[in-house]
C-alpha positions in Angstrom: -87.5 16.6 64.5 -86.6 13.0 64.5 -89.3 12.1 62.0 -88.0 15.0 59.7 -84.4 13.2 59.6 -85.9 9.4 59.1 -87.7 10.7 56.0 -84.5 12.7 54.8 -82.9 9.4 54.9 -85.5 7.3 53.0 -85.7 10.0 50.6 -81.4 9.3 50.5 -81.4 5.8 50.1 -84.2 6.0 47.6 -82.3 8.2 45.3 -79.2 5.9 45.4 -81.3 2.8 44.2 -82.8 4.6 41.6 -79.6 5.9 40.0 -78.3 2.2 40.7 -81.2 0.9 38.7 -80.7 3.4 35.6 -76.9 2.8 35.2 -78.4 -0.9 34.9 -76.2 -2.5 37.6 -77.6 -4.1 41.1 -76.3 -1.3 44.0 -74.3 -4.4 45.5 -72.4 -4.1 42.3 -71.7 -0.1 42.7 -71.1 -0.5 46.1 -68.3 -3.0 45.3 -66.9 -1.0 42.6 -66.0 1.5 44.8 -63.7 -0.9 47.6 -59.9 -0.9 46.2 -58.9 -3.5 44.1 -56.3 -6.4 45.0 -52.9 -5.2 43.8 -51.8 -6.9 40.6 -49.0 -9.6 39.6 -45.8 -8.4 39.1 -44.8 -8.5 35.3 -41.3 -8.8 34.3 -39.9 -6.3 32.1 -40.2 -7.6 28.2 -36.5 -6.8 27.4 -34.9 -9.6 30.2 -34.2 -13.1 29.7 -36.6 -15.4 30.4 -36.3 -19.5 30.4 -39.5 -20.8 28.6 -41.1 -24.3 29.2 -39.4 -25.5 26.3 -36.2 -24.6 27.7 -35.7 -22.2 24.9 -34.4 -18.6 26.6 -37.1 -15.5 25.4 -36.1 -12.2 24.6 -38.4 -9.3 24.1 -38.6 -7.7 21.0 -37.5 -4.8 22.1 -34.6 -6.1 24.5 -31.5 -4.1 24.5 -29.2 -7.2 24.3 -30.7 -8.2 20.8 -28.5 -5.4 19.5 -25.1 -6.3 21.4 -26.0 -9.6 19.6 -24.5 -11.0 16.5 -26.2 -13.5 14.6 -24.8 -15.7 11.7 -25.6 -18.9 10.2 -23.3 -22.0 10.1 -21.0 -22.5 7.5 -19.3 -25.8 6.2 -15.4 -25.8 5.9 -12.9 -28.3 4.6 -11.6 -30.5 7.7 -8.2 -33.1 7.0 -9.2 -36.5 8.0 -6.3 -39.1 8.9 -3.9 -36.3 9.3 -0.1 -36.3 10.8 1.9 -33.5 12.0 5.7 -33.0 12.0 7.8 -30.4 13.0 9.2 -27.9 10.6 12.0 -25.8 9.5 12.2 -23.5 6.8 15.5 -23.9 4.5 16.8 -21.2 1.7 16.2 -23.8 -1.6 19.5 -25.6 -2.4 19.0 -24.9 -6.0 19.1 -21.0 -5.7 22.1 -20.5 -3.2 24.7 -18.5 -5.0 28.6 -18.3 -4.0 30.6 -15.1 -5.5 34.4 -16.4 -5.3 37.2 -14.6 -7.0 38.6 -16.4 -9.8 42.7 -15.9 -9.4 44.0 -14.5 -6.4 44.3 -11.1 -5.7 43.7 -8.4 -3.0 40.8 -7.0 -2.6 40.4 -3.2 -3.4 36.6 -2.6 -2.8 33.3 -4.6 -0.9 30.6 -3.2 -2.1 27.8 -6.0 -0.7 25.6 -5.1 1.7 24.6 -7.8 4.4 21.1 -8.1 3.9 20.8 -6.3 0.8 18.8 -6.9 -2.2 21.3 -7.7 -5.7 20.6 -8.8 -9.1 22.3 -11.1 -11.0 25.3 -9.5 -12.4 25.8 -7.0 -10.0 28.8 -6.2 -8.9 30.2 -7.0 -5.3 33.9 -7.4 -5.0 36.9 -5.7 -6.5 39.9 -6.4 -7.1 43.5 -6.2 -7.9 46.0 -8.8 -9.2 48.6 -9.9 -11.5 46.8 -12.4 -13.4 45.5 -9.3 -15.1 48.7 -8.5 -16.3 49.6 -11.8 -17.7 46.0 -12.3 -19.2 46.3 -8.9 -21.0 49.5 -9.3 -22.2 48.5 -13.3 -23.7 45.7 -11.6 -25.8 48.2 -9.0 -26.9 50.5 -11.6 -28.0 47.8 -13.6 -29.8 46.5 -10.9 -31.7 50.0 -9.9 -33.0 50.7 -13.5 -34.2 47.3 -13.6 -35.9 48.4 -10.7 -38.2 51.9 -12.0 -39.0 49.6 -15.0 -39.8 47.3 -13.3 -41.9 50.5 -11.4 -43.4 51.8 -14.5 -44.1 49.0 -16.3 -45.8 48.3 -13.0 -47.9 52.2 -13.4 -49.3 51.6 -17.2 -49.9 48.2 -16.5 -51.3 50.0 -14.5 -53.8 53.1 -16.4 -54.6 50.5 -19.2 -55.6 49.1 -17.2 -58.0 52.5 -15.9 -59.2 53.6 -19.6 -59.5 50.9 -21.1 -61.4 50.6 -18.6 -64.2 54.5 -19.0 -64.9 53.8 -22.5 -64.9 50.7 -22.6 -67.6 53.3 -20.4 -69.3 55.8 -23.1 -69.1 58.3 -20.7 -67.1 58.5 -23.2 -64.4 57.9 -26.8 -63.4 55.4 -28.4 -61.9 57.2 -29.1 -58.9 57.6 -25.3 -57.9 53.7 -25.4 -58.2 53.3 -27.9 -55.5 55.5 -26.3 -53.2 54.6 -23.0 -53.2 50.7 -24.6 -53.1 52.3 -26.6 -49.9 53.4 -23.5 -48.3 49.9 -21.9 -48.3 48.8 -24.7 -46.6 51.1 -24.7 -43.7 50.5 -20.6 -43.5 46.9 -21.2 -43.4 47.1 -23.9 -40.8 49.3 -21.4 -38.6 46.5 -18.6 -39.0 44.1 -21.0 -37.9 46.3 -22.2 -35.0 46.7 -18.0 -33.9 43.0 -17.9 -34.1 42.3 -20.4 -32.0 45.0 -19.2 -29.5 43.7 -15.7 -29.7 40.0 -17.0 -29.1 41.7 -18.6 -26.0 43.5 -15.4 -24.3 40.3 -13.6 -25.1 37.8 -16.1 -23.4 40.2 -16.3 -20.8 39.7 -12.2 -20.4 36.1 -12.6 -20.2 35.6 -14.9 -17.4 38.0 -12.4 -15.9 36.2 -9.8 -16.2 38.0 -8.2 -18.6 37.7 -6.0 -21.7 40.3 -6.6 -24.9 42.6 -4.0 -25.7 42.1 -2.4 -22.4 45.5 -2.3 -19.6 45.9 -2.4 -15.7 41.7 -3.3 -15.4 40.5 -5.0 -12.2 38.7 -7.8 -11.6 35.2 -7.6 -10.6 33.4 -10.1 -8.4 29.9 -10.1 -9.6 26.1 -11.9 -8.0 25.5 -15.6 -10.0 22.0 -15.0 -9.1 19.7 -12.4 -8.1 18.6 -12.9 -4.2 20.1 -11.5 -0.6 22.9 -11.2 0.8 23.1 -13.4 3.8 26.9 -13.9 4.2 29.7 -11.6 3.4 33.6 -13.1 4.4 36.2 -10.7 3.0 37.2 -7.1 4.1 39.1 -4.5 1.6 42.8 -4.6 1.5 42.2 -8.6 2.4 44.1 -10.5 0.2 42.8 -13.7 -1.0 44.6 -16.8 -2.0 42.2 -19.6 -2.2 39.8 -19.2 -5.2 37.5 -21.7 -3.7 36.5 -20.0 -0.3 33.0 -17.6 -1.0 33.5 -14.2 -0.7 29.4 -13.3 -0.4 26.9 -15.9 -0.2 23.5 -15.3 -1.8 20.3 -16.6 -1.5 17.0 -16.3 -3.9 14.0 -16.5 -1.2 11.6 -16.1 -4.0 10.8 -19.9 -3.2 11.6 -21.7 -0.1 11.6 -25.5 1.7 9.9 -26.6 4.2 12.3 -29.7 6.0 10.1 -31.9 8.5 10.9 -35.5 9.9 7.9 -37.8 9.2 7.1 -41.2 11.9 7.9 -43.9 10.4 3.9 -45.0 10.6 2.7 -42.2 9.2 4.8 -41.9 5.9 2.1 -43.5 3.9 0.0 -40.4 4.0 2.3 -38.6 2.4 2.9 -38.4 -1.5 5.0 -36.3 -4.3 2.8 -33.3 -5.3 0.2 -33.3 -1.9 -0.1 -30.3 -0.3 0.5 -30.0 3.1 -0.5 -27.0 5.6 2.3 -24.9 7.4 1.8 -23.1 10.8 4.9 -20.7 11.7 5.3 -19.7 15.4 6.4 -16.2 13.4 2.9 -15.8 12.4 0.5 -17.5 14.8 -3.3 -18.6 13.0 -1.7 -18.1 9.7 -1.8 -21.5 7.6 0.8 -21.8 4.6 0.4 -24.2 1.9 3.5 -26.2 0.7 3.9 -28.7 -1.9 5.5 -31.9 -1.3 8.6 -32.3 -3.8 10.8 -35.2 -2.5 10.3 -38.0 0.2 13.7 -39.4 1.6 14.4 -43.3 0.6 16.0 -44.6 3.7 14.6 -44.3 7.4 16.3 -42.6 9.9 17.3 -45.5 11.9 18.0 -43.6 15.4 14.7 -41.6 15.2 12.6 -44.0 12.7 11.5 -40.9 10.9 11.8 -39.8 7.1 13.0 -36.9 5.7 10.3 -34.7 3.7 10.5 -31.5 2.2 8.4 -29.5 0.5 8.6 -26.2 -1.2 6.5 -23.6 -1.5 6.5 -19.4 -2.8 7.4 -16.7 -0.8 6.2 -13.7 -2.4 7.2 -10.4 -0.3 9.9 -12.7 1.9 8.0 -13.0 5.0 9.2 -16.2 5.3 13.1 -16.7 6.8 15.6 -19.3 6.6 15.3 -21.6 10.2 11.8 -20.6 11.5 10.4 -22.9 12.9 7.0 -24.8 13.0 4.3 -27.5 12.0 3.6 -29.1 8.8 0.1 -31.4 8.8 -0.5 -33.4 6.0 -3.8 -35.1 5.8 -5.0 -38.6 3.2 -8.3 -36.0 2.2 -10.8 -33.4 3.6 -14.3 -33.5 4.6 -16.8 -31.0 4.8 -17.4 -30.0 8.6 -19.8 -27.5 9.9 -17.8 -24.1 11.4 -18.2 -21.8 14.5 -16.2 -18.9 15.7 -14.4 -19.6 19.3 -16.6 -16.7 20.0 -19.9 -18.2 20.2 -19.1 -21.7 22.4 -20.3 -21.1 25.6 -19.1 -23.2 28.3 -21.4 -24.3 31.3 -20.5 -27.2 34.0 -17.7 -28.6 31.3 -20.4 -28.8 28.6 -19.7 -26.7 25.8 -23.0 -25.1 23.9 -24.1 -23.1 21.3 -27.4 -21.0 21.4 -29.1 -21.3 17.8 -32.0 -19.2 17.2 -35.7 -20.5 16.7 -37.2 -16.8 15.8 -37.2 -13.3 16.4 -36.0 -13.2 20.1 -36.1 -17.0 20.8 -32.9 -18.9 21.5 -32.0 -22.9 22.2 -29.2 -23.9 24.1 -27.8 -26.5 22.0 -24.3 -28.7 23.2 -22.1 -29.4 20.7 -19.0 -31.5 20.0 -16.3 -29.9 19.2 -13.8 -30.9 16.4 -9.9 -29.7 15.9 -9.4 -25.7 16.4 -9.0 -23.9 12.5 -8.8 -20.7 11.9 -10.0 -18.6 15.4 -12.9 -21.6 15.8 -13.4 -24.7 15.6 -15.0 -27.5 13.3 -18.0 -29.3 14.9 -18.3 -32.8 14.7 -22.0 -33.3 16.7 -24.8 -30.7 17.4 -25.2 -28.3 14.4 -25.4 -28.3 10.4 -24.7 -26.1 7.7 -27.4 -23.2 7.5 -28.5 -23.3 11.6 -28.5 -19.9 12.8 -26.1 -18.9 15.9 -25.3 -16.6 18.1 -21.6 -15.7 17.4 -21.4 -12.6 19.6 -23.0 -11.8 22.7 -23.6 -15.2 23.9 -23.0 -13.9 27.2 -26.4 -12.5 28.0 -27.9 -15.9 27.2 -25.7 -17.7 29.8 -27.5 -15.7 32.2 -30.2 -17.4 32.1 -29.4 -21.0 31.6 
């Protein structure tokens, strides 16, 4: 029995070798196929940020972040060098302020301004009542009657002339009779003329009134010099007015304004007639207005040591308002500067960086110097040029791995 088992065994063992041998590998090898193999390294998932030798920060291609990620390349702007900044107030322009005042006095009948509201030149705004009406109606009347007695007249003398001389180259009268009669016509022309001229009076004197010829008991209406708003209105109906020198409705044209600022003293040089200067509003915050500089003051303030300078420039659609208030920067010339968003300066340990990328998924933390804030970024003076490609949104899943 036991030498039955020992050759069942050989038999075994000899089986195993052989198959060993025809697979073409030693049975040490087999044998150690079959003990478990040492658990592998653990490998980080391709999509996470990981911090290469280089010190560049790896992506994988496939990373979700790439597509929270906006890329852009660097663009240059125009940055002012040697630049001063004042402060600012806007100002209706002096040369398009109206004043509607009534000519005579009178009482006012009708207002029909609205504060605030929009006229045109010409428009009417006041009316009223008064007795210089009256007396200017009636002094046209009177002129126009004594310019047809005077016409009257110079037809008779016209005619007596002619009566005169024929008698005369008929020997029916002297010569004497000739000039008088000729003298006559002269003084009844001169008196047309003189009714003329006193007629042309009474009627111009109707017109700056108001007024229409011919016409009785008119009023007098007030009407805009120039086309604008209303900002001020001063008389009520039923009011009545005495003094012909006090505005009944102020107007202003807002179709161009000025900018008034007070310059230092030191900086005054960088200024000069025709520049144009850059407006910030606290109305409209990241909004830059351009003015252009139309006078420069003579004399220095001597309490302040500042100079006056204003500037004017359009305001189409009237967004801009008499006494807002601001910044006006003037600058001797710009340079080009290379521009970022605020959006993609990242901030680490009080360094301020960019990450620019190298490839497809490879980014380099790059610091940067930061020049003056314009337009919702800044200018950089150090660390970047025109063309480099950053990361403008999504910065914050780089930072991670810094």
């Amino acid at each position: 029995m036991q030498r039955k088992q020992t050759l069942t065994l050989s038999l075994a063992l000899a089986a195993g070798l052989l198959l060993a041998a025809s697979c073409g590998k030693p049975a040490s090898e087999s044998v150690a196929a079959k003990e478990p193999a040492a658990p592998a390294a653990p490998v980080e998932a391709p999509n996470s940020a990981q911090k290469a030798l280089t010190g560049e920060i790896v992506l994988g291609p496939a990373a979700p972040e790439l597509k929270q990620m906006i890329i852009e390349a660097v663009k240059s702007v125009p940055v002012a060098v040697d630049e001063v900044t004042a402060t600012a107030r806007i100002q209706a322009d002096p040369h398009k302020v109206g004043h509607a005042v009534v000519p005579v006095p009178g009482r006012i009948v009708r207002v029909m301004a609205k504060l605030g509201g929009s006229v045109v030149s010409g428009q009417a705004l006041v009316e009223m009542e008064s007795t210089a009406v009256a007396e200017a109606e009636s002094a046209y009347v009177q002129a126009e009657a004594s310019v047809r007695q005077a016409e009257i007249a110079l037809n008779k003398a016209e005619a007596d002339i002619a009566r005169i001389v024929d008698l005369f180259e008929h020997q029916a009268v002297a010569q004497k009779e000739v000039l008088a009669i000729k003298t006559t016509g002269a003084l009844t022309k001169t008196s047309l003329d003189q009714a003329r001229g006193v007629q042309d009076q009474a009627k111009r004197r109707m017109e700056l009134l108001g007024l229409k010829p011919g016409e009785f008991q008119q009023h007098i209406v007030v009407k805009a010099p120039l086309s604008g708003k209303v900002m001020e209105i001063n008389v009520v109906e039923g009011e009545f007015r005495n003094e012909i020198n006090t505005p009944l409705v102020t107007i202003n044209d807002l179709s161009r304004v000025w900018v008034e600022s007070e310059v230092p003293e030191s900086k005054i040089r960088l200024f000069r007639l025709g520049g144009v200067a850059q407006l910030e509003l606290i109305a409209y915050p990241n909004e830059i207005f351009r003015a252009k500089v139309t006078r420069i003051a003579d004399s220095v303030e001597s309490e302040t040591r500042t100079v006056k300078v204003d500037a004017e420039m359009e305001n189409t659609g009237g967004r801009l308002r008499p006494e807002m208030y601001g910044s006006l920067r003037y600058s001797a010339g710009e340079v080009l500067s290379p521009w970022i968003p605020e959006s993609a300066v990242v901030r680490l340990n009080g360094i301020e960086l960019v990450f620019v990328e190298q490839s497809a998924g490879r980014f380099r933390p790059v610091p940067v110097e930061l020049g003056k804030p314009q337009a919702n970024g800044y200018s950089v003076n150090k660390g970047l040029k025109e063309g480099d490609r950053v990361v403008t949104q999504g910065a914050v899943y780089l930072k991670a791995a810094l």
